[in-house]
C-alpha positions in Angstrom: 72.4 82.1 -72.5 69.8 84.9 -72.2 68.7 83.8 -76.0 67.8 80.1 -74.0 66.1 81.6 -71.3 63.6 84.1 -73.1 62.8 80.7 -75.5 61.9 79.0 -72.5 59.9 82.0 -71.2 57.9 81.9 -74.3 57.3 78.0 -73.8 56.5 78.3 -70.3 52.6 79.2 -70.8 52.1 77.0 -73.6 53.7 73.4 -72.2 51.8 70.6 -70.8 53.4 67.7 -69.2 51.4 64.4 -70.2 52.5 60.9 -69.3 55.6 60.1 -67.7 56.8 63.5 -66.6 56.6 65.3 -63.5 56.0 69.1 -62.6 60.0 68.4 -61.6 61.0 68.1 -65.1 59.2 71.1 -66.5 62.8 73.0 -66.7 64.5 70.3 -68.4 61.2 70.0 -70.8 61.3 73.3 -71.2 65.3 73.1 -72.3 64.5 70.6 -74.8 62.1 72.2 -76.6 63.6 75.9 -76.4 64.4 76.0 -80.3 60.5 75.6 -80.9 59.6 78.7 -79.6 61.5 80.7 -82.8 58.6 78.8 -84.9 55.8 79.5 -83.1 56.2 83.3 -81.9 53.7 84.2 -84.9 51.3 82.8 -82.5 49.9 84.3 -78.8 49.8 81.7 -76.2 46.3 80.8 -76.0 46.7 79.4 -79.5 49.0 77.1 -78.8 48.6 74.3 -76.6 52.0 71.8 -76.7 51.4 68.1 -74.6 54.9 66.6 -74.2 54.7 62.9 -72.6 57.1 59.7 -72.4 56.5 56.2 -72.5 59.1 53.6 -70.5 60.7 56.8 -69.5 64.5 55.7 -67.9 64.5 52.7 -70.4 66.7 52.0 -73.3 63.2 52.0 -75.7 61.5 54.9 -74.1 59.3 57.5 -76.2 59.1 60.8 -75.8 55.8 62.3 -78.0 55.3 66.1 -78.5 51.7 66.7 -79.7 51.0 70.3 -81.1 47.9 72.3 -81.4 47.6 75.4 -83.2 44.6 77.9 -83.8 43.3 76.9 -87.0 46.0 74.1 -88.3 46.2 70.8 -88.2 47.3 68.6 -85.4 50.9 68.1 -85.1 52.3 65.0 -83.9 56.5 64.4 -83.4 57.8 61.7 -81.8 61.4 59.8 -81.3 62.6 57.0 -79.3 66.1 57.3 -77.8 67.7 56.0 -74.7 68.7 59.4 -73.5 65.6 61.5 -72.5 67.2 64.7 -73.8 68.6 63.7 -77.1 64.6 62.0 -77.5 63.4 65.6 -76.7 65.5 67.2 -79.3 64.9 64.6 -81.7 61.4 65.4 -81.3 61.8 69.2 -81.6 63.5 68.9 -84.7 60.9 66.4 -86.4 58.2 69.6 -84.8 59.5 72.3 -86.4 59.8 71.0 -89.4 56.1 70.1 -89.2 55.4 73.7 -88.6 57.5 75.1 -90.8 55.9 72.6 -93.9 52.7 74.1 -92.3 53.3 77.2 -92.8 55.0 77.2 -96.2 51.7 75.6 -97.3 49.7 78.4 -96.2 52.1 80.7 -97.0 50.0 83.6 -99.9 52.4 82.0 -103.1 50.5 78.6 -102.5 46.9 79.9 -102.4 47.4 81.0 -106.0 45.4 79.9 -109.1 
């Protein structure tokens, strides 16, 4: 478990809780998101700012929404709507890294060729 808990170290200065969570929730929040932190250790802290918020939170159409900011990229927004709050925070994570990862194939020095 030690693998979870430095991911979530990682997270912990670069998390925001928006709408619909508490300051209670930041460990669960944090739990959710854990498998993002792998994808965004090329970056320090202050150059990442992540805003997690829900919508109808404890209702069957709630929505969690996971915006990302990184130093010089674009704005990455992931969302998902599931009744369960963590399987809508996964489902969110997963759409996320796949952002960043797209991201940063496209930057990657074979794409910036003539």
């Amino acid at each position: 478990m030690a693998g979870v808990d430095e991911r979530i170290a990682a997270l912990q200065q670069r998390v925001r809780l928006g709408g619909g969570f508490r300051e209670a929730d930041r460990e669960r929040v944090l739990r959710g998101l854990s498998g993002l932190a792998k994808h965004l250790a090329g970056w320090n802290p202050d150059q990442v700012d992540i805003e997690v918020s829900v919508k109808d939170r404890d209702k069957p159409e709630q929505r969690v929404t996971v915006n990302l900011r990184l130093t010089g990229r674009p704005h990455l927004v992931a969302g998902a709507s599931r009744p369960d709050l963590d399987q809508a925070l996964a489902e969110a994570r997963k759409e996320l890294t796949r952002q960043v990862d797209d991201e940063k194939s496209r930057r990657a020095p074979q794409h910036r060729r003539p």
